[in-house]
ZAMI-855177 format. One record per residue: residue in one letter; residue number from 1; x, y, z of N, C-alpha, C in turn. Coordinates in Angstrom, 3 decimals. Atoms other than C-alpha are relative to their C-alpha. Layout:
<recs>
A,NUM,X,Y,Z,X,Y,Z,X,Y,Z
...
</recs>
This chain:
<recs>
X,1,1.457,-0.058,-0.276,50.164,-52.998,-28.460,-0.591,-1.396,-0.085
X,2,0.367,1.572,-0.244,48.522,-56.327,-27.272,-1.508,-0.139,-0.869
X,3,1.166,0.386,0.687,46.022,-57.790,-29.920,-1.841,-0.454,0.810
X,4,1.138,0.493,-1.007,42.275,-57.980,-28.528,-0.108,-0.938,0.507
X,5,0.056,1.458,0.145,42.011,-61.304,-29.054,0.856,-0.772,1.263
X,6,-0.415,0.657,-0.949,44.455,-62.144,-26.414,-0.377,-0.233,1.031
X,7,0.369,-0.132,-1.051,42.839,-60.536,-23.996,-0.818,-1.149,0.694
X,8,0.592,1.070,-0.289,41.175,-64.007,-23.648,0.529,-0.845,0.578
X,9,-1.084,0.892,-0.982,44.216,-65.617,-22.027,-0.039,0.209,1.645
X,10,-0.026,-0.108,-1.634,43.482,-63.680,-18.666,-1.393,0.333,0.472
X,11,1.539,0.269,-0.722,40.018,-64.756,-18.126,-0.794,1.096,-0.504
X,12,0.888,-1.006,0.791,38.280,-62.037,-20.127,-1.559,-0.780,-0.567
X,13,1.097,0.175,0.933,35.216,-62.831,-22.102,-0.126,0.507,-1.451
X,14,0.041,-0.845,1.282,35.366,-62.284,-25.550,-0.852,0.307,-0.954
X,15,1.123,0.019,0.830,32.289,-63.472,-27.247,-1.067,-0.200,1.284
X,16,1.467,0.347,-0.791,28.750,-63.277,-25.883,-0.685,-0.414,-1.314
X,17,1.024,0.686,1.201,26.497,-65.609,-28.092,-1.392,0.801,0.788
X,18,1.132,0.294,-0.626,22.946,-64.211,-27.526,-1.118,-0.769,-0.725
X,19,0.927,0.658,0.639,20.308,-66.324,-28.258,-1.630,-0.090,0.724
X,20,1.239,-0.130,-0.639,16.475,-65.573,-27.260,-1.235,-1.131,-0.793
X,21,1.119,0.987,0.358,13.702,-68.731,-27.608,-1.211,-0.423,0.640
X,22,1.097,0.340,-0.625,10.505,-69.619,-27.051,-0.168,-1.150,0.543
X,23,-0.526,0.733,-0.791,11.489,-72.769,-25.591,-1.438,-1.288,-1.326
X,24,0.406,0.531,1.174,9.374,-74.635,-28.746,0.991,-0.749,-0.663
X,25,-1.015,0.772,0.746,12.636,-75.906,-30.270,0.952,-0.689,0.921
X,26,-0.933,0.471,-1.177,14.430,-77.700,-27.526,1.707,-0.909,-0.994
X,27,-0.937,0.837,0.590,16.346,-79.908,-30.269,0.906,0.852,-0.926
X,28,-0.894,-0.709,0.921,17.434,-77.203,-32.792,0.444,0.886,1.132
X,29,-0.485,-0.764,-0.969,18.353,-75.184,-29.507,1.555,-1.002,0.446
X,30,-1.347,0.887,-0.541,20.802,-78.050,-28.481,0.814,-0.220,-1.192
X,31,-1.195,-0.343,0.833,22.617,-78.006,-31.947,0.312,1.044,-0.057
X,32,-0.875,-0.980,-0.054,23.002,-74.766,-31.994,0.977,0.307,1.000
X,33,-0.817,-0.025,-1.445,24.478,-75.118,-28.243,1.178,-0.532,-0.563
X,34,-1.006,0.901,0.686,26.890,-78.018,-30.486,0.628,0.773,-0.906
X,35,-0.788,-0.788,1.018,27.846,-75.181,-33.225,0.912,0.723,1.182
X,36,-1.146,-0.949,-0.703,28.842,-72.933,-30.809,1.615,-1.199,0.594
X,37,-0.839,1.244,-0.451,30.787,-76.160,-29.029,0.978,0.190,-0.823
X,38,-0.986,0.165,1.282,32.659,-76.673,-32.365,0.420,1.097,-0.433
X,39,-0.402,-1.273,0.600,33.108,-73.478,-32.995,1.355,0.854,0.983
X,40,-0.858,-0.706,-1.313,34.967,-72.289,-29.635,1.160,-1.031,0.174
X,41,-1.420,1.224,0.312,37.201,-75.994,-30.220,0.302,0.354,-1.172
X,42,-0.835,-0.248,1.089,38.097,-74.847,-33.807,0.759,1.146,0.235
X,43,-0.750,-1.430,0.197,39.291,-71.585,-32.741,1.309,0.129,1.054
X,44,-0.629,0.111,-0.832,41.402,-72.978,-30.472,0.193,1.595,1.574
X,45,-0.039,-0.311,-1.113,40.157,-70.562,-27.348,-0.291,-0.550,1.352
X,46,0.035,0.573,-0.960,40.254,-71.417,-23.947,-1.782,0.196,0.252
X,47,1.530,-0.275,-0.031,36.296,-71.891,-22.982,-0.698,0.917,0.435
X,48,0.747,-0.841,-1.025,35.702,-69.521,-20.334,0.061,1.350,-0.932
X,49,0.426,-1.312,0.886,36.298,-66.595,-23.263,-1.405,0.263,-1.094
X,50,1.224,-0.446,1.327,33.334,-67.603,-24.999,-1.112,-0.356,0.960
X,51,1.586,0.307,-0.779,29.563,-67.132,-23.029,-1.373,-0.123,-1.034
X,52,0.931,-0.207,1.009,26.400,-68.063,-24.635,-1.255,0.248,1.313
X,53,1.073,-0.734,-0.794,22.894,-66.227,-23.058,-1.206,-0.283,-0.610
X,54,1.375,0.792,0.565,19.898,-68.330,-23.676,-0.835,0.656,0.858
X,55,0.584,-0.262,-0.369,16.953,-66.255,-22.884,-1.682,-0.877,-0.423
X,56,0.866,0.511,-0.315,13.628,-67.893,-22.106,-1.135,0.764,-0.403
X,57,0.761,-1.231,0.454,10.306,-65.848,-23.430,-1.395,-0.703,0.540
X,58,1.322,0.179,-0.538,7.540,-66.724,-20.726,0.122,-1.470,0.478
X,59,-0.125,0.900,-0.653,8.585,-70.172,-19.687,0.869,-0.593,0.582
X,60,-0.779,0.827,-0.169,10.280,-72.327,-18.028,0.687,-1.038,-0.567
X,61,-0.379,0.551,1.011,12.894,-73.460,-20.353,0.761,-1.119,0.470
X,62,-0.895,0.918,-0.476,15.243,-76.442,-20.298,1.292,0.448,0.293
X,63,-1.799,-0.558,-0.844,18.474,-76.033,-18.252,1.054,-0.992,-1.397
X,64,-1.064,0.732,0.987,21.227,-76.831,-21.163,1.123,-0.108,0.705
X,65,-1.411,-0.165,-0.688,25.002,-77.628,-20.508,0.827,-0.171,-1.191
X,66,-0.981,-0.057,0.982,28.109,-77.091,-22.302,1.087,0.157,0.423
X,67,-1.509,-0.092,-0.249,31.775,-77.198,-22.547,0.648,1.252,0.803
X,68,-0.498,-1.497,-0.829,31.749,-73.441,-21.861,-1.087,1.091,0.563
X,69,0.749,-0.843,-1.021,30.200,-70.535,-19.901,-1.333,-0.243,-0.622
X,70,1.987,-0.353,0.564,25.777,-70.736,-20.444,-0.671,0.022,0.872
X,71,1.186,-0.412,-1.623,23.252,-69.306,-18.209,-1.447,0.362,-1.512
X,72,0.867,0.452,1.106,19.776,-70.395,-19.473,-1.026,0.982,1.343
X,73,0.975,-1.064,-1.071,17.290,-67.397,-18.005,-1.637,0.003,-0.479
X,74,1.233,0.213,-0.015,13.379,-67.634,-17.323,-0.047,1.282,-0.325
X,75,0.250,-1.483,-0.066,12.203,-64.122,-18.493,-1.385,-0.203,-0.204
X,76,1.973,-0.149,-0.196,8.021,-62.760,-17.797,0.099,-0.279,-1.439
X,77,0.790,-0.126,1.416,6.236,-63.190,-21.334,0.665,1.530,-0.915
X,78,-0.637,-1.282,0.856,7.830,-60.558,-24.203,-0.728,-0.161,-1.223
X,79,1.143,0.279,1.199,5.684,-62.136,-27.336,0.755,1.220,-0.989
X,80,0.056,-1.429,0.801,7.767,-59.369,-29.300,1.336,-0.781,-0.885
X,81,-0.595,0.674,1.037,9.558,-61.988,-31.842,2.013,0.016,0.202
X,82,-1.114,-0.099,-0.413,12.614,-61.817,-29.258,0.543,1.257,0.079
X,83,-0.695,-1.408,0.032,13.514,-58.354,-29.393,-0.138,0.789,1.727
X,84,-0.677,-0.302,-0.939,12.984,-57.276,-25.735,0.653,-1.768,0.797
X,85,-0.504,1.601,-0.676,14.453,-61.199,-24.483,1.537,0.853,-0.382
X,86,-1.735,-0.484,0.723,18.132,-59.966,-26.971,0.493,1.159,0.993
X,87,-0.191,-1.439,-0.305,17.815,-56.547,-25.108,0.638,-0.629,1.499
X,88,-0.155,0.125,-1.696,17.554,-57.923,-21.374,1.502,-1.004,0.142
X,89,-1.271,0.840,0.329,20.535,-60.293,-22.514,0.885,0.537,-0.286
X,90,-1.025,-1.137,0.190,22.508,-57.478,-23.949,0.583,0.202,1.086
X,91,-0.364,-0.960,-0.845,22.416,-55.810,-20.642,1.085,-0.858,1.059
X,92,-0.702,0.576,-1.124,23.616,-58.703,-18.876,1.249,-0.981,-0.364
X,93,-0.994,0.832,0.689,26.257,-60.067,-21.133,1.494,1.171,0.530
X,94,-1.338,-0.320,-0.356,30.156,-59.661,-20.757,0.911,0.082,-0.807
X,95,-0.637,0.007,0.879,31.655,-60.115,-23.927,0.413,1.125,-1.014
X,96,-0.790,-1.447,0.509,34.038,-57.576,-25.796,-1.268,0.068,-1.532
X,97,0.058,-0.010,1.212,32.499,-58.672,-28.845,-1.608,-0.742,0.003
X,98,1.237,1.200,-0.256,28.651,-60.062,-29.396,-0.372,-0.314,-1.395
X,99,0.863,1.028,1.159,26.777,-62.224,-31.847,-0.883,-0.705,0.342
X,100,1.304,0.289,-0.551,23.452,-63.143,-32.069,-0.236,-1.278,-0.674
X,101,0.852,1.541,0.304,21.905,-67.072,-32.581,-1.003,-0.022,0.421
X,102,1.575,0.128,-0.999,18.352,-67.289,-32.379,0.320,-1.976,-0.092
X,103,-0.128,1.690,-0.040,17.577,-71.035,-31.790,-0.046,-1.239,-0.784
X,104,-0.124,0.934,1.154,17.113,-72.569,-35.157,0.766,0.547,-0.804
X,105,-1.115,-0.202,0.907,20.389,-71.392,-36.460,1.198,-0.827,0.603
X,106,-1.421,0.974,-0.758,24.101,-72.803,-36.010,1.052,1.195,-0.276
X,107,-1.193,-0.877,-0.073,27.309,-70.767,-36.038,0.838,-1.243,-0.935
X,108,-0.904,0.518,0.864,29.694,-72.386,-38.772,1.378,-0.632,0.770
X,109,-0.812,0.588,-1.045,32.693,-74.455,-36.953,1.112,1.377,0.053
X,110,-1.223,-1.034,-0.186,35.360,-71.681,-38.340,-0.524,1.555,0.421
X,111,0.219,-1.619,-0.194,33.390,-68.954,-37.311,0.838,1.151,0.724
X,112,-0.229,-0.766,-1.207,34.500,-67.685,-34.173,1.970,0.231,-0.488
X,113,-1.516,-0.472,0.229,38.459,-67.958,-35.515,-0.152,0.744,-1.468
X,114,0.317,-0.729,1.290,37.179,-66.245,-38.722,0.317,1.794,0.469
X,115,0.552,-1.444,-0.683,36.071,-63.189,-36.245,1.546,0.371,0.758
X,116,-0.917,-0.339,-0.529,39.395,-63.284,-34.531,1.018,0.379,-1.221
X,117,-1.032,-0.437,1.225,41.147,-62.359,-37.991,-0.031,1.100,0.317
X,118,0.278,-1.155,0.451,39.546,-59.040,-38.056,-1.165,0.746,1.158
X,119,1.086,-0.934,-1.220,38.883,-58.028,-34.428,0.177,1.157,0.049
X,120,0.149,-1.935,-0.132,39.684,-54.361,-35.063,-1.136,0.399,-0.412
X,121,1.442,-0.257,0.725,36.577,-54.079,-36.975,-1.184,0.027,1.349
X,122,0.779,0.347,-0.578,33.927,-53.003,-35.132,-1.611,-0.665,-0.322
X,123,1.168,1.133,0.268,31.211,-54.802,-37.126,0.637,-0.700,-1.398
X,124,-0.096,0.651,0.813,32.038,-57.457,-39.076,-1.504,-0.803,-0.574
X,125,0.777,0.788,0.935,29.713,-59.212,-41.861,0.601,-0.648,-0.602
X,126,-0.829,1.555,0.735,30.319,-62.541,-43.013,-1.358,-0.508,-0.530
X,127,1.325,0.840,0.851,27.727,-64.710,-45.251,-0.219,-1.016,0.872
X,128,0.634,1.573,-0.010,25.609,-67.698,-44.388,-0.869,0.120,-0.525
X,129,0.715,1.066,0.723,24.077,-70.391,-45.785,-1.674,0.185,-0.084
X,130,1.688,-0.010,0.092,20.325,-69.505,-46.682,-0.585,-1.180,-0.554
X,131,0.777,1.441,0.477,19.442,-72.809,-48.741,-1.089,-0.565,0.619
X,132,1.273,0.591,-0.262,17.106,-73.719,-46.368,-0.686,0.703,0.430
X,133,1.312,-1.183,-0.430,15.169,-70.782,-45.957,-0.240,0.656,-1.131
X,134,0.009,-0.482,1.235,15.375,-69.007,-49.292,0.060,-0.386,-1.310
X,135,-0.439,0.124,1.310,15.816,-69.087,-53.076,1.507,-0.030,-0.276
X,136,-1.437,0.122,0.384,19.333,-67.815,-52.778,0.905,-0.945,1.012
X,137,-0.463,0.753,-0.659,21.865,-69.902,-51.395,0.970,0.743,0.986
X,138,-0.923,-0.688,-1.162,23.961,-67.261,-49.357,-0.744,1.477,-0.044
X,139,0.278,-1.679,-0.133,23.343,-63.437,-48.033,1.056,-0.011,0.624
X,140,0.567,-1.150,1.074,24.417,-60.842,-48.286,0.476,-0.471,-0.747
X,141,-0.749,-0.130,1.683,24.848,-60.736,-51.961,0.608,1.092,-0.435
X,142,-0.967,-1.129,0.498,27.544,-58.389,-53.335,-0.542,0.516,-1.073
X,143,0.191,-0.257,1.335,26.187,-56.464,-56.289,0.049,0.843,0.141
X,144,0.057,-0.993,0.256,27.215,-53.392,-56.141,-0.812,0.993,1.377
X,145,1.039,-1.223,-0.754,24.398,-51.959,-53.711,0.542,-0.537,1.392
X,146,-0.644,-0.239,-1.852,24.530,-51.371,-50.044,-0.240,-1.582,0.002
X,147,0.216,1.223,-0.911,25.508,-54.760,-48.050,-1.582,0.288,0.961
X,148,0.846,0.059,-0.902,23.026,-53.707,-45.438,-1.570,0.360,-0.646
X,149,1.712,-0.898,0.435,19.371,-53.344,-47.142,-1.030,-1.739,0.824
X,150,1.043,1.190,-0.603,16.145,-55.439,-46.023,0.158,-1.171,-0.925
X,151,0.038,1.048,0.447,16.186,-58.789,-46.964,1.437,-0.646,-0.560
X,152,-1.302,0.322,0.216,20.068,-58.949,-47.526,1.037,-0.422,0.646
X,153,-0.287,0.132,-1.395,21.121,-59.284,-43.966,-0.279,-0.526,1.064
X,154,0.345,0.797,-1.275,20.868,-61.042,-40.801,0.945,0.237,0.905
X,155,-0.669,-0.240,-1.101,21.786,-60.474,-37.482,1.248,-1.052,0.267
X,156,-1.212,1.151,0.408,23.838,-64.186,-38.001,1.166,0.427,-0.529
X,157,-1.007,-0.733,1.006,25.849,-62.226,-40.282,1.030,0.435,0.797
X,158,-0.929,-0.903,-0.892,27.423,-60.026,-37.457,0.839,-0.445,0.854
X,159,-1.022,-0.106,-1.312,30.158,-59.868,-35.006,0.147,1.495,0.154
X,160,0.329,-1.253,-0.508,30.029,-56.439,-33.317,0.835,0.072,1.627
X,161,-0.482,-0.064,-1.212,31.711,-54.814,-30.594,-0.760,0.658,1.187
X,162,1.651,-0.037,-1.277,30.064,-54.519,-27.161,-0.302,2.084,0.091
X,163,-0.193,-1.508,0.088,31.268,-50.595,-27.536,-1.388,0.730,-1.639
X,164,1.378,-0.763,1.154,28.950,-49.753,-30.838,-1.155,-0.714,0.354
X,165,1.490,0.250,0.113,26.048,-51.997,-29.957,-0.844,0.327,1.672
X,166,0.637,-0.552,-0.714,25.710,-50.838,-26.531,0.210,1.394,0.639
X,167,-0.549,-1.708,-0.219,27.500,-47.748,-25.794,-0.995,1.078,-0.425
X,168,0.321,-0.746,0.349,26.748,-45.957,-28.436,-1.501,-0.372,-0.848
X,169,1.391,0.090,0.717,23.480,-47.352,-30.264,-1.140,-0.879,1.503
X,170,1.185,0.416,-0.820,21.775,-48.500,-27.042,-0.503,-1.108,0.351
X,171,-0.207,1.366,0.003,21.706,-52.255,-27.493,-1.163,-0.387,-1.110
X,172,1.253,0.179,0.097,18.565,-53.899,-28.780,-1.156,0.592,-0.333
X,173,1.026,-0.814,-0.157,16.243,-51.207,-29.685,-0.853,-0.375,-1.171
X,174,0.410,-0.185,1.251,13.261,-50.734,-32.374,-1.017,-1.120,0.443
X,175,0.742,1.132,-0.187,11.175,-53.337,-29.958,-1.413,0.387,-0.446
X,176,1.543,0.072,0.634,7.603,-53.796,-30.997,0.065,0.036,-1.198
X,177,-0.299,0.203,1.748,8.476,-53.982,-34.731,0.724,-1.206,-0.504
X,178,-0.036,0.841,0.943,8.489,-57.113,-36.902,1.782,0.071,-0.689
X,179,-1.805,-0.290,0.148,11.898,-55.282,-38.303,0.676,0.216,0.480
X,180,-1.157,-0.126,-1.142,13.572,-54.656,-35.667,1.529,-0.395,-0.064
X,181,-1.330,0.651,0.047,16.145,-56.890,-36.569,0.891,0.913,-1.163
X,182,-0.559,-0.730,1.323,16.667,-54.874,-40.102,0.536,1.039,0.589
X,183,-0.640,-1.263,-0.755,16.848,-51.443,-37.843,0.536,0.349,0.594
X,184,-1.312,-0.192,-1.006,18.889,-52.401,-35.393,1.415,0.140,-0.712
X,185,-1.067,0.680,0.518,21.364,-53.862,-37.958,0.497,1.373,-0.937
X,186,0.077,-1.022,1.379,21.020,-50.366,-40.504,0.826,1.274,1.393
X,187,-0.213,-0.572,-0.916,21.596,-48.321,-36.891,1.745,-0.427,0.232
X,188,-1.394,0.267,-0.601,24.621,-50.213,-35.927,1.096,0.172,-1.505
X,189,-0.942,-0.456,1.655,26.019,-49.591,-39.896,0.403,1.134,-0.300
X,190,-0.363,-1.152,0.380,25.762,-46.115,-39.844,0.722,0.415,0.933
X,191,-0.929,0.410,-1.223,27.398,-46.041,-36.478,1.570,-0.155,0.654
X,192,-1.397,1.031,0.029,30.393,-48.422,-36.878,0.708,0.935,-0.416
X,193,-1.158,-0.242,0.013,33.885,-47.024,-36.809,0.492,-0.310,-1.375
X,194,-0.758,0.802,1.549,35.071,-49.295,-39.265,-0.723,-1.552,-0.069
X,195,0.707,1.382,0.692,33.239,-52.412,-41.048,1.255,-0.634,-0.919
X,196,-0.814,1.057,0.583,35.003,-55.213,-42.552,-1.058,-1.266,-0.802
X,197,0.858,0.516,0.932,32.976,-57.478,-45.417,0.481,-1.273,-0.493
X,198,-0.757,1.233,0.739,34.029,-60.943,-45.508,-0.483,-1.250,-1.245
X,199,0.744,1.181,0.670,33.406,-63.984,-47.854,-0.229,-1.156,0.694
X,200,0.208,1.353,-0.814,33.627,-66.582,-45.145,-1.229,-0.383,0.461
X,201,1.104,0.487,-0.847,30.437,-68.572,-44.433,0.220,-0.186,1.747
X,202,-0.061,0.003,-1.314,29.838,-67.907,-40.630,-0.957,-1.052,0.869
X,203,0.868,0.140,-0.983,26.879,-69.401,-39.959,-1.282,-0.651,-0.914
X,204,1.041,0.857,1.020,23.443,-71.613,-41.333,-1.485,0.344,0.549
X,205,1.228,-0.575,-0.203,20.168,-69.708,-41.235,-1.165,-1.441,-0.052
X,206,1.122,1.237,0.085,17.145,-72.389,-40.503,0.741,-1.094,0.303
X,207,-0.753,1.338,-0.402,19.497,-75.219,-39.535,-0.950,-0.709,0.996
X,208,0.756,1.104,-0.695,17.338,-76.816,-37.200,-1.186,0.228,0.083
X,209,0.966,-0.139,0.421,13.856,-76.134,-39.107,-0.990,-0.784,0.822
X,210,0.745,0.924,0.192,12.708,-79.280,-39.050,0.216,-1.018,1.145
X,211,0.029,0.548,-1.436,13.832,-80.638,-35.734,-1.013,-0.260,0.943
X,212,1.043,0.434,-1.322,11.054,-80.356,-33.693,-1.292,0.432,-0.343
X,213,0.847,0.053,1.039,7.957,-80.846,-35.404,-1.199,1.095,0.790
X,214,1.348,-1.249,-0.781,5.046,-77.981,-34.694,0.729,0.978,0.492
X,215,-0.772,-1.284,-0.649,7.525,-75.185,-34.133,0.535,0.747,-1.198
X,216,-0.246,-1.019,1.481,7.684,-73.755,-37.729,-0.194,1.240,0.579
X,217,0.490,-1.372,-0.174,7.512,-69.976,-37.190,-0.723,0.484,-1.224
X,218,0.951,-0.130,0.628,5.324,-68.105,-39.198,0.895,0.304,-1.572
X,219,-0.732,-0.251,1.579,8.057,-67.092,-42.280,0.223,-1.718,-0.307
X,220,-0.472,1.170,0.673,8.809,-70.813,-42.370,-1.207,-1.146,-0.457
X,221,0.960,0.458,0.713,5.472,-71.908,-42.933,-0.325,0.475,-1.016
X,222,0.239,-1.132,0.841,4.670,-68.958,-45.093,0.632,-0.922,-1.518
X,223,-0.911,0.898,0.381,7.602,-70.793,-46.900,-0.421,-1.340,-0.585
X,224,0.101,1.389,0.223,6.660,-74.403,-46.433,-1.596,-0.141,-1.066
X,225,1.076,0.095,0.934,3.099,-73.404,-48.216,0.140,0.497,-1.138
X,226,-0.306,-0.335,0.927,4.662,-71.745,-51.007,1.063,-0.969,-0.785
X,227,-0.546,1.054,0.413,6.634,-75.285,-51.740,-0.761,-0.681,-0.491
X,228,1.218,1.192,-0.048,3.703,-77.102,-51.407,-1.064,0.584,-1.484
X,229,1.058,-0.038,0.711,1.660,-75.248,-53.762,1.130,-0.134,-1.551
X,230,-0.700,0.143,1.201,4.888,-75.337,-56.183,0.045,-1.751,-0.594
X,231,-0.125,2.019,0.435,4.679,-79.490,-55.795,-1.619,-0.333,-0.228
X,232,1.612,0.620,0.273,0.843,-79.282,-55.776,-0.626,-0.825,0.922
X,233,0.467,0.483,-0.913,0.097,-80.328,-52.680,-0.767,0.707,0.968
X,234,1.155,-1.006,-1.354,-2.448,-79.435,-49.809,1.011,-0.515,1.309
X,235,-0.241,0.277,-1.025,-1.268,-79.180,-46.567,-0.809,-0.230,1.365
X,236,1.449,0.462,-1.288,-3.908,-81.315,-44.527,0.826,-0.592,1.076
X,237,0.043,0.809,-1.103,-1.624,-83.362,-42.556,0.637,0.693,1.508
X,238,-1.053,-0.235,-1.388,-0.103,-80.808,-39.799,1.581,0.162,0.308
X,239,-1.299,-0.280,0.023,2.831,-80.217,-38.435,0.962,-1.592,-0.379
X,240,-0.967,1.195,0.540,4.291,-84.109,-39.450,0.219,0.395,-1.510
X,241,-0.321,-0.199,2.023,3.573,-83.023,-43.229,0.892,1.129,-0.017
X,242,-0.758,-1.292,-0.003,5.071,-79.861,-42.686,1.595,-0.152,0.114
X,243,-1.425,0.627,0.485,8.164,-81.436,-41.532,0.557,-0.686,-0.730
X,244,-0.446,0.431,1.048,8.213,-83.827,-43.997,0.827,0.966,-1.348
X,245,-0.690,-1.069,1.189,8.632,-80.858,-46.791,1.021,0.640,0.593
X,246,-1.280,-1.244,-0.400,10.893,-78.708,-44.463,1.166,-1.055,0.160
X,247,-0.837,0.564,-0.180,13.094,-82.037,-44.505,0.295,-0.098,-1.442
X,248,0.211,-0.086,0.865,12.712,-82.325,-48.133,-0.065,-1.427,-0.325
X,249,0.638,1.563,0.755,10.880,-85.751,-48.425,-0.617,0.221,-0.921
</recs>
């Protein structure tokens, strides 16, 4: 019986990265384009098995390029915190296996050969790096209680097969809700065949925060004013002060 994973030797597709942006971060959008890069050269696959699906949310975004497959798509206005942009990307992706990057995250270099350990699994969870978005320094945290609860999880976390997240749970759903991301992720848990729970850092939540100044989203200001009032500072000067703290000057 021929391992999934191979199936990447005869022009298959194995991973679909999706990644939906408001076209606000152009610079943390192009490292994350560089994780994936490093990530698809550490895993030693040939390029054309790995696609990434940069969706656009009302503008005309910048055309990126990369080592391997990326189609960078204009979509009408969605204002719905990416959730129908992931959906319309779902539908048009090719990969056995998907994983989601919004645009100020990175994918870890060993990720993608991490995911090829334990491609029978149809959803894998792996940790990343919260440090620069949180108190704790990794999610999920193991203690006993469910992996999957609010605030323990991230879609970063996942590798998923294209069979449970669109087959059978529909792709993308739960749009118009703030949580969406939590319900999709609780949907595709109860779902899954078989889960697999690794310790390997996959991936770096907020990685390119502070890249492109005036494009905080609203949890990372939320954030950056709950620093500020811990250092005792006002935040008069804008988005330069803002990056200053989200750099940690």
């Amino acid at each position: 019986m021929r391992r999934e994973g191979s199936t990447a030797m005869d022009g298959n597709v194995l991973f679909s990265i999706i990644t939906p942006s408001t076209g606000r971060r152009p610079r943390a959008l192009q490292m994350a384009v560089k994780s994936v890069e490093r990530a698809v050269l550490h895993s030693g696959l040939p390029p054309e098995s790995v696609e990434m699906l940069i969706g656009y949310d009302g503008i005309k975004g910048q055309r990126l390029s990369a080592s391997f497959p990326m189609r960078c798509i204009n979509f009408p206005p969605d204002n719905d915190w990416g959730n129908g942009i992931r959906q319309l990307l779902l539908k048009i992706s090719r990969g056995r296996k998907i994983i989601f990057l919004d645009d100020d995250n990175q994918l870890k270099p060993r990720s993608l050969q991490v995911y090829l350990m334990h491609m029978d699994a149809e959803m894998i969870i792996g940790r990343i790096d919260t440090q620069l978005a949180f108190d704790k320094p990794h999610i999920p945290v193991r203690d006993g209680g469910s992996v999957v609860r609010q605030g323990n999880i991230d879609p970063l976390c996942l590798c998923l097969s294209r069979e449970l997240v669109l087959d059978r749970c529909g792709g993308w759903r739960h749009q118009g809700l703030y949580e969406a991301d939590y319900m999709n992720m609780l949907d595709w848990h109860r779902r899954a065949r078989s889960v697999t729970v690794i310790d390997e850092v996959v991936g770096i939540y907020d990685a390119g925060r502070s890249l492109d100044g005036g494009a905080l989203s609203r949890r990372q200001m939320n954030m950056l004013d709950r620093m500020a009032r811990e250092r005792g500072v006002t935040l008069s000067g804008g988005a330069d002060e803002a990056h200053a703290i989200a750099s940690g000057i």
